[in-house]
Every structure is written in structure tokens, then in C-alpha cells.
C-alpha positions, 0 to 999 in steps of 0.5 A: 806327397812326392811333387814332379820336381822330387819324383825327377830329382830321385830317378836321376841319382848316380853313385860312383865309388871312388876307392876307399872311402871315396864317393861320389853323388851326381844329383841332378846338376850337382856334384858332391864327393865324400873323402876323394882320395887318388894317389894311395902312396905305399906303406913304406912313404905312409910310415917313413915319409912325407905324401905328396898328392898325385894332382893330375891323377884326381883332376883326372878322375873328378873333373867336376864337382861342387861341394866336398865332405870330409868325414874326418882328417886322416890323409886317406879321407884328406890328402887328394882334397887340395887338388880336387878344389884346384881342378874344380873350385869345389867348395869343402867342408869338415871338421876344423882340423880339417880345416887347417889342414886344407889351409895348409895346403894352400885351398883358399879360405873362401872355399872351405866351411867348418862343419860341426855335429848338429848342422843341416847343410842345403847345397842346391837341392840336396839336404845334408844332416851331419853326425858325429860318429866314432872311428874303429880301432886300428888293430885295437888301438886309436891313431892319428888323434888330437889336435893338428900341430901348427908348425907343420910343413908341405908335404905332410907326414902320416902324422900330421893329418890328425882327427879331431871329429869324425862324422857321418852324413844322412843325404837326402834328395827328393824322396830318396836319402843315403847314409854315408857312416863312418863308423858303427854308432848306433844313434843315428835316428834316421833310416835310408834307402842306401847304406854306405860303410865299410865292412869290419867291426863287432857283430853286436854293432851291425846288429845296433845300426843296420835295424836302425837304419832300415837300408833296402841297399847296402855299398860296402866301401873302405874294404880295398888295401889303399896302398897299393894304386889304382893301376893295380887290381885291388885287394881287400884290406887287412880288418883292423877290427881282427887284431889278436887272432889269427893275425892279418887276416883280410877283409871278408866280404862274403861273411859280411853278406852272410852276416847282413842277410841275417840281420836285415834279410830283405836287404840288398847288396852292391858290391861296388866296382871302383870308378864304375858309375850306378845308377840308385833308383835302378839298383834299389828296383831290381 
């Protein structure tokens, strides 16, 4: 039976996409972000130079939180972290590549927490199941792997943020529970009333998890070309799933309602809008 404090916690959900494969949850007077990340330098600085992050752009945009979660330590999941904690004092947790990594950049040790496949974290009223997952090829191949060198320097390099774990997070709170997923593993024995993924991959994947999952809203993230600015309009991301023909072609979002609307048919789709804050017990009633 769901209990008065539950029933206050579930209608007081916001949900705010930050670009990428950012998120954050208000959850009562609690704030969490997943993989905030802001300054999305250009192609040309990812590949040939070093990633300095825009600390005044992500203060700005997440003045407040309290606990961040890593899905995994590439930079567009890690780079802006550092500067969130310094704004906020927010705590972090992640894989331990993860976790050096943000030692490097100078986030104090007190503030960071290892994670591992397995943990079930309680951050205040809100529980928190952690899954390891696999992340998708990039054009068919695995990058940015193995473990994160110790003689690396500020600023980093594309390079230097290497993935060791890549997880996904099962959210729960009150009676209402949300699935971030990394990737596309069809294991996870838990449903959600909300989905968050991005929208590339094998059609025999979508149809492993989304059943699975039983979600009665689906977020597509990730989907938005992160090198170019916030300042910018967005424009969706070349699929890295489509690597052989025909060549760099964008993002779909439309084939990818077509293809959710078969499968899971009762299922709703929010097609978010970056930095615009919803509420989740309004848009799972509508």
C-alpha cells in the first residue's frame, strides 16, 4: 500500500534533460544528476587537443545538486563533473576509472564513492539499483577502453577518459521508479514507469529490453551532435550503430517511434526538450 509520505514524494518528480546524456531528477528536496556535461568543445579540440571545462557554463545551468552518477568515464559523461561538485559540493559516484579520473581533476576524495555492479545506493529518500551494462560500438568499433593511465595531466585528452564499467541506474522513489540505460542489455529484471535511452541500435535489442522494462513513458537522450554548443540549435547525432550503409546517416527519432510503437504499443513518447524542466506524474497521466 502506498503510504501518504510516498504518495507526496511520486507527485513532486521533475525531470529536466540536460543534453546529451545528462539528466536531472528533483525528487523532493533532493537533487541528483546523471552525466552532466555542458561545455561540448568541437570535434576538432576532441580529436587533436586537450578539454578544458566551461566551469561558469555548468555552475550556471546546475546550481544545485547533491549526488551525481557516472554511468561510465568518457568525457561527454565526465569532463563537466569537476565543476558541478565545486559549484554544489555534490557527492559523485562511478566506476573506478571514474573515479581517478575525478581525483585528477582536483574533486576532493571525501566527495567521491566508488560504485560497482550489485550496489543498491539510498541517497535520502530515493533508492538507487546499479547494472552493468555494455556500451554500443561507435561505427562498429569499441573506443576509448581499458584502464586510465597514471601519468595523465590537466587538461585531458579525448584519450585519457577511458571506460573501465559502464552502468546503468534503476531509480526508485515512492511508488514511482525510472530506468536510466546505457546501453541496450536485455538483463535487467526490473520494469519502470520511465525509460531514459538513447535511440540507436539493433532492432532485436529494442525488442529484448523494451518488453522487459514495461516502461509507460519513454525519453530518448544522447540522440543531440555534442560538439556543437548549447548556444546552437541542436542537431541529431550521426547513429553510430549505422556504420557500413549508407554512411553518416543521422539520428531518426521518428523511425524510432515507429519502431517503439510496435513494439511496446501502449507506451508514450516525450521527445525532450534540452533544459526544459517536466514534471513525471503529469506526463505519465496524460
Amino acid at each position: 500500500m502506498t503510504t501518504e509520505r510516498e504518495r507526496s514524494l511520486e507527485t513532486n518528480i521533475k525531470l529536466r534533460w540536460l543534453g546529451v546524456a545528462g539528466l536531472e531528477l528533483g525528487l523532493g528536496s533532493t537533487v541528483l544528476a546523471f552525466d552532466p556535461f555542458f561545455t561540448r568543445p568541437s570535434l576538432w579540440q576532441v580529436a587533436f587537443g586537450r578539454m578544458r571545462p566551461n566551469a561558469d557554463l555548468a555552475a550556471a545551468i546546475l546550481p544545485r545538486c547533491d549526488y551525481i552518477l557516472i554511468t561510465h568515464a568518457h568525457y561527454d559523461h565526465l569532463m563537466d563533473v569537476p565543476a558541478v561538485v565545486e559549484a554544489t559540493s555534490a557527492e559523485v559516484y562511478g566506476s573506478s576509472n571514474a573515479c581517478r579520473l575525478l581525483e585528477t581533476l582536483d574533486v576532493p576524495r571525501r566527495q567521491i564513492r566508488e560504485i560497482a555492479e550489485g550496489d543498491r545506493l539510498v541517497l535520502g529518500e530515493v533508492e538507487i539499483d546499479v547494472f552493468q551494462d555494455e556500451h554500443r560500438t561507435i561505427f562498429g568499433m569499441r573506443v576509448a577502453c581499458g584502464s586510465t593511465r597514471l601519468d595523465i595531466k590537466q587538461p585531458l585528452r579525448f584519450s585519457d577518459f577511458r571506460m573501465d564499467s559502464c552502468f546503468s541506474f534503476h531509480v526508485r522513489v515512492g511508488g514511482r521508479s525510472l530506468f536510466l540505460a546505457s546501453g541496450l542489455n536485455s538483463e535487467f529484471p526490473q520494469t519502470a514507469d520511465v525509460l531514459c535511452l538513447a535511440p540507436f541500435g539493433r532492432r532485436r535489442d529494442f525488442e529484448n529490453l523494451l518488453p522487459r522494462i514495461r516502461p509507460r513513458l519513454v525519453i530518448p537522450i544522447h540522440w543531440d551532435d555534442f560538439f556543437r554548443p548549447l548556444s546552437r540549435p541542436l542537431r541529431m547525432l550521426p547513429d553510430p550503430s549505422n556504420w557500413i550503409w549508407p554512411p553518416m546517416r543521422r539520428a531518426d527519432l521518428r523511425a524510432f517511434e515507429g519502431m517503439m510503437r510496435e513494439i511496446i504499443p501502449d507506451a508514450k513518447l516525450l521527445v525532450p526538450q534540452v533544459l526544459e524542466t517536466y514534471d513525471v506524474q503529469a506526463l505519465l497521466q496524460r
